[in-house]
C-alpha positions, 0 to 999 in steps of 0.5 A: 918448797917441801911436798910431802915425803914421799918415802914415808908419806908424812907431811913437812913440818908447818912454819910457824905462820902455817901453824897458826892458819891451822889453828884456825881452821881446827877451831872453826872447821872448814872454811874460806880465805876470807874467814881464816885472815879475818880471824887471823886479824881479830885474834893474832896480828894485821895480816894482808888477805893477799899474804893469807891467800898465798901461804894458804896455797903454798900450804894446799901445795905441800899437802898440808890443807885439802880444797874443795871448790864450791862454785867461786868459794874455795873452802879450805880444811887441814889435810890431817887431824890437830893431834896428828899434826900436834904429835909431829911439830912435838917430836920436831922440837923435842929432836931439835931442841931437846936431843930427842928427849920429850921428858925435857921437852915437858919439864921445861915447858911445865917449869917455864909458866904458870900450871893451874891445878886442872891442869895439873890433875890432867898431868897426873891423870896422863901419867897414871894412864901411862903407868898402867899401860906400862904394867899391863 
């Protein structure tokens, strides 16, 4: 199982099933086993509680969820803030799957779906940002 590195400090990569716990407790806020697998059932796929509760331990294990136990309630919340954890699982796949280059990492998934035109005035915006940081 993966623990936190402890040279560096940073947490392991989130599996794809963490992932998705994460999203729902970014999205809902602290919360028990029970509301995060009825979510994962309205929202994704039938999940088994017994099959939620466990990667939500093994989770709490690797330093990636906090638990605060309120009486015979375990409230669970991420160990780190969406972005932070946005920011690594990026860096991951750009390494992985795109030699280390987040510009392909961008183009491809720009070029792969449909963009509205907000999102792409938030694009425009981003690089505007960067260019003037860049010129400072």
């Amino acid at each position: 199982m993966k623990q936190k590195n402890e040279s560096s400090g940073a947490l392991p990569e989130p599996t794809k099933s963490e992932l998705e716990i994460l999203q729902v407790l970014w999205q809902n806020g602290p919360s028990s086993v029970r509301l995060v697998n009825d979510t994962l059932n309205e929202q994704l796929r039938e999940v088994n509680y017994s099959s939620t509760l466990k990667l939500m331990q093994i989770m709490l294990d690797k330093g990636l969820l906090v638990r605060a136990i309120d009486g015979k309630n375990h409230i669970y919340r991420p160990a780190e803030q969406q972005e932070i954890t946005q920011t690594r699982v990026i860096k991951g796949l750009a390494t992985i799957a795109f030699g280390g280059s987040p510009v392909s990492l961008a183009l491809r998934a720009l070029g792969s779906g449909d963009t509205s035109a907000a999102e792409l005035e938030q694009i425009k915006l981003l690089i505007q940002q960067i260019e003037n940081q860049q010129n400072k």
